[in-house]
N, CA, C and O atoms as a Maestro MAE file, in Angstrom:
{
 s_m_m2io_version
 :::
 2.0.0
}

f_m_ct {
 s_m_title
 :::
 protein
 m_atom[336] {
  # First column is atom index #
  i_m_mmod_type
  r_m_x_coord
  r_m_y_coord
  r_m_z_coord
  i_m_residue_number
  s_m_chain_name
  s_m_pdb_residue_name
  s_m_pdb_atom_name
  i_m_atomic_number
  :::
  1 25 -57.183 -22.337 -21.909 1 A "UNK " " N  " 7
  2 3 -56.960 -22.138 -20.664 1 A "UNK " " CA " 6
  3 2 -55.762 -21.259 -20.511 1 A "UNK " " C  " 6
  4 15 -54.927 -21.017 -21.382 1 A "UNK " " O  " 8
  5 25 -55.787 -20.912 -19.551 2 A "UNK " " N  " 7
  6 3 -54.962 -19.441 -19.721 2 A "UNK " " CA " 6
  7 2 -54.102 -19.403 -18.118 2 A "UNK " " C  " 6
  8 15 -54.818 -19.706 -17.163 2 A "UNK " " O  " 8
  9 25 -53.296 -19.209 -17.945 3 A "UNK " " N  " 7
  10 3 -52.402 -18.880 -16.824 3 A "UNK " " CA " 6
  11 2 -52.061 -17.963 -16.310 3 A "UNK " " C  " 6
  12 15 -51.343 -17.940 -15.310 3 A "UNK " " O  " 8
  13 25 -52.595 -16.845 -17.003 4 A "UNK " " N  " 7
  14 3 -52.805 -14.902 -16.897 4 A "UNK " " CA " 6
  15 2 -51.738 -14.435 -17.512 4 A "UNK " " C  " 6
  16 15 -51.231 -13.325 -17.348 4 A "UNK " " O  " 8
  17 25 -51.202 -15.748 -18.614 5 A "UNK " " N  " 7
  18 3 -50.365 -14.912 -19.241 5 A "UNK " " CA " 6
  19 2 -49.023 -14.123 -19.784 5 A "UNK " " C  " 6
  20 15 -48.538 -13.698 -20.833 5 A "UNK " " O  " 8
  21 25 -48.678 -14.232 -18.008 6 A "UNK " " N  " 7
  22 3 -47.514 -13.981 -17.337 6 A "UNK " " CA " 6
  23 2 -45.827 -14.909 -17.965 6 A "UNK " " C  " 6
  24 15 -45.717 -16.124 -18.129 6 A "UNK " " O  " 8
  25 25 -45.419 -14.513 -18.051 7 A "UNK " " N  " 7
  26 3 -44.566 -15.890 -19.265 7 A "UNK " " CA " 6
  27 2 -43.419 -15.944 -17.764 7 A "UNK " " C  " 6
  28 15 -43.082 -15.018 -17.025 7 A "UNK " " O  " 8
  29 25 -43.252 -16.591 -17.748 8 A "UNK " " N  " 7
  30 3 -41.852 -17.182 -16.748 8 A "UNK " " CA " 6
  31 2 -40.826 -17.301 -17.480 8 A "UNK " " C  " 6
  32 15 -40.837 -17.810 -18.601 8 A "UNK " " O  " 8
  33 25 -39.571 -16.713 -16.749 9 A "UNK " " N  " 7
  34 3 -38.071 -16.808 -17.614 9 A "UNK " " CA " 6
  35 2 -37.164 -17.186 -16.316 9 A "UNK " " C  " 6
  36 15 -37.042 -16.657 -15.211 9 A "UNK " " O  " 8
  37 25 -36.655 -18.186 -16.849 10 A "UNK " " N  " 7
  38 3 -35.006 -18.823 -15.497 10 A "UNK " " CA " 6
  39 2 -34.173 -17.165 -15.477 10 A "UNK " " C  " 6
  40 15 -33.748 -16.307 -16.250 10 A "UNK " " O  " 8
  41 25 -34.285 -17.407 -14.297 11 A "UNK " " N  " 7
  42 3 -32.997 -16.206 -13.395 11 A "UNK " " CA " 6
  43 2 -31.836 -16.438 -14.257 11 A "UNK " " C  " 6
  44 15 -31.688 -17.584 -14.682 11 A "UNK " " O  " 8
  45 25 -30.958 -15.503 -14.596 12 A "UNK " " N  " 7
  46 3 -29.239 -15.847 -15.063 12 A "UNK " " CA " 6
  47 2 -28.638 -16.932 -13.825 12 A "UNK " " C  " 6
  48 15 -29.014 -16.997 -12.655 12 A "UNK " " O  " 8
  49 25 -27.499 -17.805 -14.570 13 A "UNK " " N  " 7
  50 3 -26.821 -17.702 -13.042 13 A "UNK " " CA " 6
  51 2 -25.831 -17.069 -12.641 13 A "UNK " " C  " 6
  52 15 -25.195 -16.416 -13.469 13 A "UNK " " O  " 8
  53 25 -25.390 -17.086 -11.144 14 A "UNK " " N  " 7
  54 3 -24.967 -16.010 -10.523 14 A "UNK " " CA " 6
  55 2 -23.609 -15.609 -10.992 14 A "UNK " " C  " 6
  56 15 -23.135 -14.553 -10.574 14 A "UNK " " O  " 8
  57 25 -22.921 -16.381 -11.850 15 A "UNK " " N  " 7
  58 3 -21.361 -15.982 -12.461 15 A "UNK " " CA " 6
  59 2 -21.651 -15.852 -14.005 15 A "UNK " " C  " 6
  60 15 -20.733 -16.180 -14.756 15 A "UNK " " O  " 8
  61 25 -22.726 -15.446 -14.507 16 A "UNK " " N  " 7
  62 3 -22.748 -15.214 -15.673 16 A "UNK " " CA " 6
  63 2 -22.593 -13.508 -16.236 16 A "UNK " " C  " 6
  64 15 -23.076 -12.524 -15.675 16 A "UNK " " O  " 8
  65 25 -21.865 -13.526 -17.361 17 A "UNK " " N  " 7
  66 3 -21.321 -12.077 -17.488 17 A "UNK " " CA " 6
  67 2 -22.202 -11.018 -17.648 17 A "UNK " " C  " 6
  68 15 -21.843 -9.866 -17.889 17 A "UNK " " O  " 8
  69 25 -23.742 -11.513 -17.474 18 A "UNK " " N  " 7
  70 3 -24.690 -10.775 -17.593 18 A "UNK " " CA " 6
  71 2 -25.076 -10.034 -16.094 18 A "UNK " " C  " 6
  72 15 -25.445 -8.882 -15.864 18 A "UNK " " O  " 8
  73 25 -24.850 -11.096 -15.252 19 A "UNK " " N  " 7
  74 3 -25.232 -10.925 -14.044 19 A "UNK " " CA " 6
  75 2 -24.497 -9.228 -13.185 19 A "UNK " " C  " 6
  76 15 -23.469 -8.622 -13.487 19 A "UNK " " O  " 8
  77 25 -25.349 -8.963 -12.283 20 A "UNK " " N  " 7
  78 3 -24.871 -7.019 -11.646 20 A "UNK " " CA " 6
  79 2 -23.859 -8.184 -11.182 20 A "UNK " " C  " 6
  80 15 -24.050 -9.360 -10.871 20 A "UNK " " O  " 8
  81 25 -22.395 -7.165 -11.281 21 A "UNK " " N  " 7
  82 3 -21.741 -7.334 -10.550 21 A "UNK " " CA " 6
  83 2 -21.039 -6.527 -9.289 21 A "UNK " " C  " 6
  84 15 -20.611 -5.421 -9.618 21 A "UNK " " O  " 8
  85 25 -20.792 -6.987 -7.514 22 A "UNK " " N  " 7
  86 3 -20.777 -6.359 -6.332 22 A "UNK " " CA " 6
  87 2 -19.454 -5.462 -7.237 22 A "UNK " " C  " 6
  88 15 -18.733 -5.762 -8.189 22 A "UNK " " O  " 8
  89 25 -19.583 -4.402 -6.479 23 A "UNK " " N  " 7
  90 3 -18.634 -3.443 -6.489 23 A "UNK " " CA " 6
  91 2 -17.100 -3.660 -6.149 23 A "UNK " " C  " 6
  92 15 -17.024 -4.060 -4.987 23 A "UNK " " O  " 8
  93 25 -15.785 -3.537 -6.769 24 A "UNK " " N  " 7
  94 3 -14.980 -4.147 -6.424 24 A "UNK " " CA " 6
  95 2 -14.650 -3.761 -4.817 24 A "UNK " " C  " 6
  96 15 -14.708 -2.536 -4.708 24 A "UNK " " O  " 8
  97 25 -14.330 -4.393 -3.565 25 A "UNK " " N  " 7
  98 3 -13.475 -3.416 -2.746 25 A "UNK " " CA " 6
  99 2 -12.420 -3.728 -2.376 25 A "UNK " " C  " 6
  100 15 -11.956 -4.865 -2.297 25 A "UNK " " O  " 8
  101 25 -11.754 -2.335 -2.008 26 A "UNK " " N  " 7
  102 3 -10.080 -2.199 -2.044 26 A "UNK " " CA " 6
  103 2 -9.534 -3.518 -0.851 26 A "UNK " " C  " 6
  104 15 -9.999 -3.840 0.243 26 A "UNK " " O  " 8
  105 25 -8.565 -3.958 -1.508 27 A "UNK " " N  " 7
  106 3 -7.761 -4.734 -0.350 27 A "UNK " " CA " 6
  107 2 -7.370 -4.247 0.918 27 A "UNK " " C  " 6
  108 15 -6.757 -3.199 1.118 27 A "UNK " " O  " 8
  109 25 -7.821 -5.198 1.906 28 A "UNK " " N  " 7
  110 3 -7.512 -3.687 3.529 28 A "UNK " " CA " 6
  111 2 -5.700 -3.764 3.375 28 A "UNK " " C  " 6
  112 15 -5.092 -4.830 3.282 28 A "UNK " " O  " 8
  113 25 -5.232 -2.792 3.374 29 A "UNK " " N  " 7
  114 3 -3.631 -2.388 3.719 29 A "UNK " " CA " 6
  115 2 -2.899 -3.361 4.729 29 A "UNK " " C  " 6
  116 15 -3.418 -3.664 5.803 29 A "UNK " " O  " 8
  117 25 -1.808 -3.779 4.373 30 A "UNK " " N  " 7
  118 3 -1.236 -4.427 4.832 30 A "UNK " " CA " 6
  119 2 0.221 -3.675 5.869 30 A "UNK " " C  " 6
  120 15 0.689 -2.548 5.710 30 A "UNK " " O  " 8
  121 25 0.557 -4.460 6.643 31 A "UNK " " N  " 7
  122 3 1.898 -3.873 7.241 31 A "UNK " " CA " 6
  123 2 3.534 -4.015 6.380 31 A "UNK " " C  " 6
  124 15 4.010 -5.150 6.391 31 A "UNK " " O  " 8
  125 25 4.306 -2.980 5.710 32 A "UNK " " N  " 7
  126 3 4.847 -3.230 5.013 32 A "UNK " " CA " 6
  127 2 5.687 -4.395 5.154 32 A "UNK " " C  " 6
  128 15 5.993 -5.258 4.331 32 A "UNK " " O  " 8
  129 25 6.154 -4.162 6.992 33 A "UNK " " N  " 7
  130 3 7.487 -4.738 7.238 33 A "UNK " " CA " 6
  131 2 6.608 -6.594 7.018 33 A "UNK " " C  " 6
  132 15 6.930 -7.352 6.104 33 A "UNK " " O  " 8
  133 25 5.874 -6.828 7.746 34 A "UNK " " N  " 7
  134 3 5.336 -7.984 8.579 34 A "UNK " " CA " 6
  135 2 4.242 -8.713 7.239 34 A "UNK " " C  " 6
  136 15 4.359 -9.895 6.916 34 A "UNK " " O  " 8
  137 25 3.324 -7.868 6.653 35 A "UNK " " N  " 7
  138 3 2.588 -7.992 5.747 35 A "UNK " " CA " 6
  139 2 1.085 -8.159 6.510 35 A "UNK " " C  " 6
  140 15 0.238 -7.858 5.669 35 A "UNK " " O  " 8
  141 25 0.362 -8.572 7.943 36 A "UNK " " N  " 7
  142 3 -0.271 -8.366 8.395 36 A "UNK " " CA " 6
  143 2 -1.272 -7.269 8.131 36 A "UNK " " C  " 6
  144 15 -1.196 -6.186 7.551 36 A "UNK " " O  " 8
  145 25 -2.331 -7.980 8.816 37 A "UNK " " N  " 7
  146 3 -3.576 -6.169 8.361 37 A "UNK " " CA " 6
  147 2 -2.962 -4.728 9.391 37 A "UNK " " C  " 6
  148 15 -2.239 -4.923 10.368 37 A "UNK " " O  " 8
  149 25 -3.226 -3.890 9.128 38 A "UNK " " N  " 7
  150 3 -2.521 -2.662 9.363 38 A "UNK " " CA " 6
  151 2 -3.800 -2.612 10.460 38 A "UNK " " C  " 6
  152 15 -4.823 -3.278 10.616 38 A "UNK " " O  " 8
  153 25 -3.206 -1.507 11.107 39 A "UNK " " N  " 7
  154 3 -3.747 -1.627 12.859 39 A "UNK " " CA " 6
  155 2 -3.741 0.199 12.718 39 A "UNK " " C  " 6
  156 15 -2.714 0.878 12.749 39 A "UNK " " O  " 8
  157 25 -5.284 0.792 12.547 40 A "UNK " " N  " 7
  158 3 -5.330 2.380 12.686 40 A "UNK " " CA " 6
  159 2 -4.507 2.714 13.680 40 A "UNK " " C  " 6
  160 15 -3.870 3.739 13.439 40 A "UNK " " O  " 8
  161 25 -4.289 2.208 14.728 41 A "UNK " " N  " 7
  162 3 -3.633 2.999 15.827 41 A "UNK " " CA " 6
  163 2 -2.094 3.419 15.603 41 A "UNK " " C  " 6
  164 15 -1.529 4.418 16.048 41 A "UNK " " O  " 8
  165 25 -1.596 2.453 14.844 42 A "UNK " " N  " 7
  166 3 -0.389 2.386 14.599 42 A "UNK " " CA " 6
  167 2 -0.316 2.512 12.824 42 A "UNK " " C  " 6
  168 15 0.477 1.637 12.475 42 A "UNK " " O  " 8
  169 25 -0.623 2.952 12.097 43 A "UNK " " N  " 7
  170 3 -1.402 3.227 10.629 43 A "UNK " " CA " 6
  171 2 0.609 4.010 9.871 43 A "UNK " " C  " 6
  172 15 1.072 5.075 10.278 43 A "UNK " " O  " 8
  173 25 1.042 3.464 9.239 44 A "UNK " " N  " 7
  174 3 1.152 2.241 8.186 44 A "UNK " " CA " 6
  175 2 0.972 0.976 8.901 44 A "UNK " " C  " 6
  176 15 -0.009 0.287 8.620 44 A "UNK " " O  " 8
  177 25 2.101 0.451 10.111 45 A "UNK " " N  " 7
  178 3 1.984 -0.861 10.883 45 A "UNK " " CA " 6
  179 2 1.311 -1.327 11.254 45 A "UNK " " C  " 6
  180 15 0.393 -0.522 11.415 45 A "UNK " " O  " 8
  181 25 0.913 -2.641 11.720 46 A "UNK " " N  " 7
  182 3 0.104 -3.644 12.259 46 A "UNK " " CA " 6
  183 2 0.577 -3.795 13.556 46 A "UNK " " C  " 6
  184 15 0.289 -4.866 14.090 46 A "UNK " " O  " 8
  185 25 1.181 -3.057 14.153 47 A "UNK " " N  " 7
  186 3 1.704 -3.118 15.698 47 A "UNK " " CA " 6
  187 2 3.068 -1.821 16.441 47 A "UNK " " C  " 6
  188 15 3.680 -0.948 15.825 47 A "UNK " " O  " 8
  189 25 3.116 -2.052 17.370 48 A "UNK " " N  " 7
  190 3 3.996 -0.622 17.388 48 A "UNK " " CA " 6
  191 2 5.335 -1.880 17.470 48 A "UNK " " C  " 6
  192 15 6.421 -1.377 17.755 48 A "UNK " " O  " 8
  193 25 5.347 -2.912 17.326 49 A "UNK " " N  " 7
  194 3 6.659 -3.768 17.730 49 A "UNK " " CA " 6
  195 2 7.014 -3.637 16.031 49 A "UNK " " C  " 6
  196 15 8.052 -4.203 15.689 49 A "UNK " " O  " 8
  197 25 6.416 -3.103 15.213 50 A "UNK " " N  " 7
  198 3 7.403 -3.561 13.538 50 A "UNK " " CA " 6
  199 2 6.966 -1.777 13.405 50 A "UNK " " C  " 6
  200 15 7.229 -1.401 12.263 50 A "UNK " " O  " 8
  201 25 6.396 -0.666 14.253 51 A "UNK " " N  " 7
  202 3 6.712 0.795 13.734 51 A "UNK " " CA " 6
  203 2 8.126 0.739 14.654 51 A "UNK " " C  " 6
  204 15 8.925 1.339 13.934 51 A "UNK " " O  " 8
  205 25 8.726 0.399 15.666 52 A "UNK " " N  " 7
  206 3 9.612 0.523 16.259 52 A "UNK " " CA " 6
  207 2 10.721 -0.100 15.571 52 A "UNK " " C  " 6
  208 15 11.866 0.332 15.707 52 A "UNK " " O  " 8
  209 25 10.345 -1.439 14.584 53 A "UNK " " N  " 7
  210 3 11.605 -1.878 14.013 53 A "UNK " " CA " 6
  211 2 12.128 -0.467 12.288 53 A "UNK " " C  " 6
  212 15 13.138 -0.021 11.743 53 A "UNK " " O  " 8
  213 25 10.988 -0.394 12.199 54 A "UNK " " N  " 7
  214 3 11.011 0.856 10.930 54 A "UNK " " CA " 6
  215 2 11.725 1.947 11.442 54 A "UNK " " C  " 6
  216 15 12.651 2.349 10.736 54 A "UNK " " O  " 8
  217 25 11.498 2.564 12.581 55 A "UNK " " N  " 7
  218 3 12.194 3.810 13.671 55 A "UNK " " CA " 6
  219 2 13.662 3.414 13.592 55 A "UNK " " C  " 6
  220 15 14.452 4.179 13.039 55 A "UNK " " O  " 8
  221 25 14.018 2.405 14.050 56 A "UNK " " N  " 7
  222 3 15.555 1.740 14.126 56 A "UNK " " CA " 6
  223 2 15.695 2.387 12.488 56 A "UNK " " C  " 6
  224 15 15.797 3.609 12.377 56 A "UNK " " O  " 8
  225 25 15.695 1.656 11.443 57 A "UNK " " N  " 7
  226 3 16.163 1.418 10.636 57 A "UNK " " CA " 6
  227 2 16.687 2.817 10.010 57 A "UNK " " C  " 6
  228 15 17.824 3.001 9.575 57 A "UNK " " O  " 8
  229 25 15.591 3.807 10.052 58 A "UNK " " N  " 7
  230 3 15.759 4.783 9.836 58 A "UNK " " CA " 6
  231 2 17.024 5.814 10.913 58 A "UNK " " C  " 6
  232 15 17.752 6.739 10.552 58 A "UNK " " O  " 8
  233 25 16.872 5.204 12.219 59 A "UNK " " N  " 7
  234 3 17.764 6.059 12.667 59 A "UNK " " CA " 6
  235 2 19.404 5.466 12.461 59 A "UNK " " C  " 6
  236 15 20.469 6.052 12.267 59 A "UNK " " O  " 8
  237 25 19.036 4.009 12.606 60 A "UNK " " N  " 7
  238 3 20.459 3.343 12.036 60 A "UNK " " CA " 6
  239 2 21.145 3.607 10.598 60 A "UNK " " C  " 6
  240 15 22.195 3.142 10.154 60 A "UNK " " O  " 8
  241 25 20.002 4.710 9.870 61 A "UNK " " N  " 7
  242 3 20.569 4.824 8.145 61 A "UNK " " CA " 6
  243 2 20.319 3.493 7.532 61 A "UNK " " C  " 6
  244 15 20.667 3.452 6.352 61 A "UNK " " O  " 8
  245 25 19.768 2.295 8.045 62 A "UNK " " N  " 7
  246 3 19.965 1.396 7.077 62 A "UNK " " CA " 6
  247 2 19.171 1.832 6.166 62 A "UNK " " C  " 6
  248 15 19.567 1.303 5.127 62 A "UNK " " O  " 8
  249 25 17.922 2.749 5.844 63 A "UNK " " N  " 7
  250 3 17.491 2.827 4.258 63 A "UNK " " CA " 6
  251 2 18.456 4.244 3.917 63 A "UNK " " C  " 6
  252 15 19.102 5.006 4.637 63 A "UNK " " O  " 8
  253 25 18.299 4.201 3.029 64 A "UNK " " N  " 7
  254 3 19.466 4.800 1.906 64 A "UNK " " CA " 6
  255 2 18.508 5.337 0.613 64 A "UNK " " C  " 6
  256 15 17.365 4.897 0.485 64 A "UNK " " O  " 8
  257 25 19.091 6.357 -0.362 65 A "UNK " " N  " 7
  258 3 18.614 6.457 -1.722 65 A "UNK " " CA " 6
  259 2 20.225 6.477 -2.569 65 A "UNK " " C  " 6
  260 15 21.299 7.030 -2.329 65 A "UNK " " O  " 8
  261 25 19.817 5.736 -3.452 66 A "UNK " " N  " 7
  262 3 21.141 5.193 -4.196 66 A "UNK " " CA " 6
  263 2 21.607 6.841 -4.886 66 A "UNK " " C  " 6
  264 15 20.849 7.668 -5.393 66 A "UNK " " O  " 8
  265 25 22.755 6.912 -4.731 67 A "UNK " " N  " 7
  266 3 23.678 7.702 -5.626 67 A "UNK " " CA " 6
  267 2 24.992 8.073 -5.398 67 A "UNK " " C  " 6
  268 15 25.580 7.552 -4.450 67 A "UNK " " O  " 8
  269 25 25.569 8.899 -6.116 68 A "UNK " " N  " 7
  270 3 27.095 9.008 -6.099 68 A "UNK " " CA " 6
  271 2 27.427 8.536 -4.719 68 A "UNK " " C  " 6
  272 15 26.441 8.047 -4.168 68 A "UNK " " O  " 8
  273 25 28.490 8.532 -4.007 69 A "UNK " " N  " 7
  274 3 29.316 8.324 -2.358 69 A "UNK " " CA " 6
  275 2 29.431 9.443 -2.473 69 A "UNK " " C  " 6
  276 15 29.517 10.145 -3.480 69 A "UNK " " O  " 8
  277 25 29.444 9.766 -1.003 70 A "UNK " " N  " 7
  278 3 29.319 11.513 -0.482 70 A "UNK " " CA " 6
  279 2 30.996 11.125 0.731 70 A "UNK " " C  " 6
  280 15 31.168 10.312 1.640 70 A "UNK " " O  " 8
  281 25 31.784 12.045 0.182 71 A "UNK " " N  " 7
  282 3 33.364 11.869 1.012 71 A "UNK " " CA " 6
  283 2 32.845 13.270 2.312 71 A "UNK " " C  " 6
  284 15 32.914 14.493 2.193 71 A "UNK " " O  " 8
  285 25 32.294 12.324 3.596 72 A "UNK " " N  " 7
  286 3 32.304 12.963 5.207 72 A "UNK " " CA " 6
  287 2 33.491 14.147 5.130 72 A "UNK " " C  " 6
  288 15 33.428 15.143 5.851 72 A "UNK " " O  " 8
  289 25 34.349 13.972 4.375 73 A "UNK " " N  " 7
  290 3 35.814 14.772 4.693 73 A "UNK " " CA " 6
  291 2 35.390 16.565 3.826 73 A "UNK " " C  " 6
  292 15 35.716 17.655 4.297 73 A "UNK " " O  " 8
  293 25 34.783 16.386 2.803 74 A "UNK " " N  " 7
  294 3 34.910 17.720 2.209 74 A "UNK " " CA " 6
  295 2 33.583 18.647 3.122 74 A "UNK " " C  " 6
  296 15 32.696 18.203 3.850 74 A "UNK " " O  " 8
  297 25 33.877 19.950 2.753 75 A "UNK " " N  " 7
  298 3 32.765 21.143 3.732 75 A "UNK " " CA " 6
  299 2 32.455 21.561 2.342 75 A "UNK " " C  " 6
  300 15 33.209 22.010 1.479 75 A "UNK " " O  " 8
  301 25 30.946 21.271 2.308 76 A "UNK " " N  " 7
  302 3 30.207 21.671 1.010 76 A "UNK " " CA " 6
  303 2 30.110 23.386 0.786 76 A "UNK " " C  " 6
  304 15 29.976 23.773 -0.375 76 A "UNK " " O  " 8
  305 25 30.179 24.436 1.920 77 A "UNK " " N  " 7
  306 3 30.478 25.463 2.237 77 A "UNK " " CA " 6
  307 2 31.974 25.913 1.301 77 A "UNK " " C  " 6
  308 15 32.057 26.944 0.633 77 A "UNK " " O  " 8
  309 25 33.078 24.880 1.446 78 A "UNK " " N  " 7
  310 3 34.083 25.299 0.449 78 A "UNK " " CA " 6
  311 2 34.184 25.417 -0.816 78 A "UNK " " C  " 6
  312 15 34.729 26.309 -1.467 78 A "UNK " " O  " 8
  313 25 33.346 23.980 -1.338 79 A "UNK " " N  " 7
  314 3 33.174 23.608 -2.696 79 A "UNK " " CA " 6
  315 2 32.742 24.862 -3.374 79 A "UNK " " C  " 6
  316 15 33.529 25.359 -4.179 79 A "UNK " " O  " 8
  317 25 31.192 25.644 -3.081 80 A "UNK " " N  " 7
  318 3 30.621 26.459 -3.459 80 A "UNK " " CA " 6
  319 2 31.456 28.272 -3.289 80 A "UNK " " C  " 6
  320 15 31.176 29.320 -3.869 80 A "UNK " " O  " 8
  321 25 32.196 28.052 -2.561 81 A "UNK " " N  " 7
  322 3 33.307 29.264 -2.555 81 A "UNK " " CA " 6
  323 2 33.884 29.470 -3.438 81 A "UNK " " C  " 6
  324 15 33.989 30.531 -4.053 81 A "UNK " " O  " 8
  325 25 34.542 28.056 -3.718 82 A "UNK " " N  " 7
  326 3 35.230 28.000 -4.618 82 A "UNK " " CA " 6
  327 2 35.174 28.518 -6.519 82 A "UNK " " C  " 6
  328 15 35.975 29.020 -7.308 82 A "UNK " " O  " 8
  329 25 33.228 27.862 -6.593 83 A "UNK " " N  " 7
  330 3 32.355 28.077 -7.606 83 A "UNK " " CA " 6
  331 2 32.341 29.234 -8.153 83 A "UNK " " C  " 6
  332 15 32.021 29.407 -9.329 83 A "UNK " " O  " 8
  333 25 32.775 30.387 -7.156 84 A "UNK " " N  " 7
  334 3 32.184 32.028 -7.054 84 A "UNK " " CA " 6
  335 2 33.305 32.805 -7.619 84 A "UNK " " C  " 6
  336 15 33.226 34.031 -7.702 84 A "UNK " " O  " 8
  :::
 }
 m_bond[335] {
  # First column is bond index #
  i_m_from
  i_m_to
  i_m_order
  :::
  1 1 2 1
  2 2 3 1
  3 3 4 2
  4 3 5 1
  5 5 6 1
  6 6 7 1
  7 7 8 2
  8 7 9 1
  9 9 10 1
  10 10 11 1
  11 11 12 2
  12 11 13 1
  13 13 14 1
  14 14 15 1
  15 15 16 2
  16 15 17 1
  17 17 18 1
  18 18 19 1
  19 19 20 2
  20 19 21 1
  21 21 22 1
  22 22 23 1
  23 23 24 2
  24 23 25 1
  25 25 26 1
  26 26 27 1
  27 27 28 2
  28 27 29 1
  29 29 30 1
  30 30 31 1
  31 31 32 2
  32 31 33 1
  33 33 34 1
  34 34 35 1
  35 35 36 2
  36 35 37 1
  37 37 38 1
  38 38 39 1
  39 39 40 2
  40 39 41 1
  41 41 42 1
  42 42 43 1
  43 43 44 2
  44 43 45 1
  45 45 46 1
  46 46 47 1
  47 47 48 2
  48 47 49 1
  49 49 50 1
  50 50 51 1
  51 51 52 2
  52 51 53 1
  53 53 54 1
  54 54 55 1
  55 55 56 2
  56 55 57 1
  57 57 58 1
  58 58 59 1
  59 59 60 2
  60 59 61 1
  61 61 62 1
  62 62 63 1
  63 63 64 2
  64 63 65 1
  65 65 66 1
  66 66 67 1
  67 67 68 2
  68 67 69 1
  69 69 70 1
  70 70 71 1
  71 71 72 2
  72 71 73 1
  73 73 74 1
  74 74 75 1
  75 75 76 2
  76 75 77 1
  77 77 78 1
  78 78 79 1
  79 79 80 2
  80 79 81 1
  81 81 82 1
  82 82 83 1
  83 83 84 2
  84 83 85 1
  85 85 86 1
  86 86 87 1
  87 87 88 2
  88 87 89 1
  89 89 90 1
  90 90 91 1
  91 91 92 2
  92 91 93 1
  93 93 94 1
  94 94 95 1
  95 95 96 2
  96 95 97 1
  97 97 98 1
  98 98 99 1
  99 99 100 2
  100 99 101 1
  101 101 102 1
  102 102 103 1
  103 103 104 2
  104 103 105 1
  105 105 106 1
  106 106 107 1
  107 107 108 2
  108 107 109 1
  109 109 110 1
  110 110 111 1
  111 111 112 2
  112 111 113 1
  113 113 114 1
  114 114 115 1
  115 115 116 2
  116 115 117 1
  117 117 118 1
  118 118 119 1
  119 119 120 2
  120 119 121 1
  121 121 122 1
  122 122 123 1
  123 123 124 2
  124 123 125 1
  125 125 126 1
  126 126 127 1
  127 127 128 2
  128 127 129 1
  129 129 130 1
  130 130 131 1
  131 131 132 2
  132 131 133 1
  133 133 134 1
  134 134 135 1
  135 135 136 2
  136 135 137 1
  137 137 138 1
  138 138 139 1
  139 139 140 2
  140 139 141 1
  141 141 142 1
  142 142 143 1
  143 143 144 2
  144 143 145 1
  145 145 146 1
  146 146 147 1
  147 147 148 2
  148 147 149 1
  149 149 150 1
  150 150 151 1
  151 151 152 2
  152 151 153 1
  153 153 154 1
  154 154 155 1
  155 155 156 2
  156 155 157 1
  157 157 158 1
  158 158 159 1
  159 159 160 2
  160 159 161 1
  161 161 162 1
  162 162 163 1
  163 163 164 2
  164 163 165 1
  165 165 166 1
  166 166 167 1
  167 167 168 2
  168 167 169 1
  169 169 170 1
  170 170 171 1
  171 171 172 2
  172 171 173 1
  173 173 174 1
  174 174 175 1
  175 175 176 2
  176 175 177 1
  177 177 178 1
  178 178 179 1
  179 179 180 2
  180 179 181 1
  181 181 182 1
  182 182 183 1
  183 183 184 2
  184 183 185 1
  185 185 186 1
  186 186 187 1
  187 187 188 2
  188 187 189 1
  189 189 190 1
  190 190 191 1
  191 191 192 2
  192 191 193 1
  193 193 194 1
  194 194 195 1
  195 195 196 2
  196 195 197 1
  197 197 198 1
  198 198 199 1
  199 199 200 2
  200 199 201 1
  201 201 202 1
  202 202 203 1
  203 203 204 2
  204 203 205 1
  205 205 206 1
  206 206 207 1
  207 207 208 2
  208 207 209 1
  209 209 210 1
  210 210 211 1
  211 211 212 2
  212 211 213 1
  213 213 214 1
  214 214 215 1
  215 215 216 2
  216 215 217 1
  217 217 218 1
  218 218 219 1
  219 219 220 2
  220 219 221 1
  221 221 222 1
  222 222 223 1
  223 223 224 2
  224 223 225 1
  225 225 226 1
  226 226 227 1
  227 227 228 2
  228 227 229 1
  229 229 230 1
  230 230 231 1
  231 231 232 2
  232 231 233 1
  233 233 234 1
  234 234 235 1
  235 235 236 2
  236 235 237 1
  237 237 238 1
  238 238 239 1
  239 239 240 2
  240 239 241 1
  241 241 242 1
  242 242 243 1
  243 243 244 2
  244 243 245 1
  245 245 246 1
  246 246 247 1
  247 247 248 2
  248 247 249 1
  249 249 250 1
  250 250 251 1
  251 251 252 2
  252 251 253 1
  253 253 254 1
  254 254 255 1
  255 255 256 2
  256 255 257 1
  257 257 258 1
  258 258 259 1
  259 259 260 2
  260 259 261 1
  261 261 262 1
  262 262 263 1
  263 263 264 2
  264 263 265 1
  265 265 266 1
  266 266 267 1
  267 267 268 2
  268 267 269 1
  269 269 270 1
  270 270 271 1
  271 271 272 2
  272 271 273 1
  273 273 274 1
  274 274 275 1
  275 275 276 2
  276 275 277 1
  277 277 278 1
  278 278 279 1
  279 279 280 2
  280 279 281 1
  281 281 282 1
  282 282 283 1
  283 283 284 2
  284 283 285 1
  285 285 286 1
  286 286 287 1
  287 287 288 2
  288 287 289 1
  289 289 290 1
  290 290 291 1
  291 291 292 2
  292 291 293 1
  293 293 294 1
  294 294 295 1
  295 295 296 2
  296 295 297 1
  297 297 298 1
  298 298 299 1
  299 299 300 2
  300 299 301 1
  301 301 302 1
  302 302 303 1
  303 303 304 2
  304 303 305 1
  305 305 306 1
  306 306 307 1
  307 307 308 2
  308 307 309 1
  309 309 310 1
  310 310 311 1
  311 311 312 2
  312 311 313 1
  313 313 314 1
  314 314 315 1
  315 315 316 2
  316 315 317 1
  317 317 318 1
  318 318 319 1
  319 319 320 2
  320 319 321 1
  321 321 322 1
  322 322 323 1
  323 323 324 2
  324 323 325 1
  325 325 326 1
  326 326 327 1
  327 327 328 2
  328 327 329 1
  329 329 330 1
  330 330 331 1
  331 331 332 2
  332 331 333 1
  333 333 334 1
  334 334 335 1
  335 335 336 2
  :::
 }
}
């Protein structure tokens, strides 16, 4: 007697390393200051209330890039006169 044959095999299961795996996708962007999902309208931020705290910071100088102290007192115009 015959069953047509056809042989039956169990499916993998679904966490086995054989199994297709979905495509990774990227983490949605976060807001740097807040960490929130980022808001296109306002794109790095998640709101214009933490792009406005970033605006401050920048106009207050609080970010900085580290190096030597720069003395307000000398005219870089002299230094290079001097060079010549």
């Amino acid at each position: 007697m015959g069953d047509g044959g056809a042989a039956v095999t169990a499916s993998e299961p679904p966490n086995s390393p054989n199994s297709p795996k979905p495509p990774n996708s990227p983490k949605p962007p976060k807001c740097p200051l807040c960490g929130k999902p980022v808001d296109a309208k306002f794109k790095p931020f998640c709101s214009k209330r933490c792009a406005n705290i970033d605006l401050h910071r920048w106009l207050s100088n609080s970010y900085a890039i580290a190096g030597a102290p720069h003395d307000e007192d000398e005219d870089p115009a002299a230094e290079r006169s001097d060079q010549d």
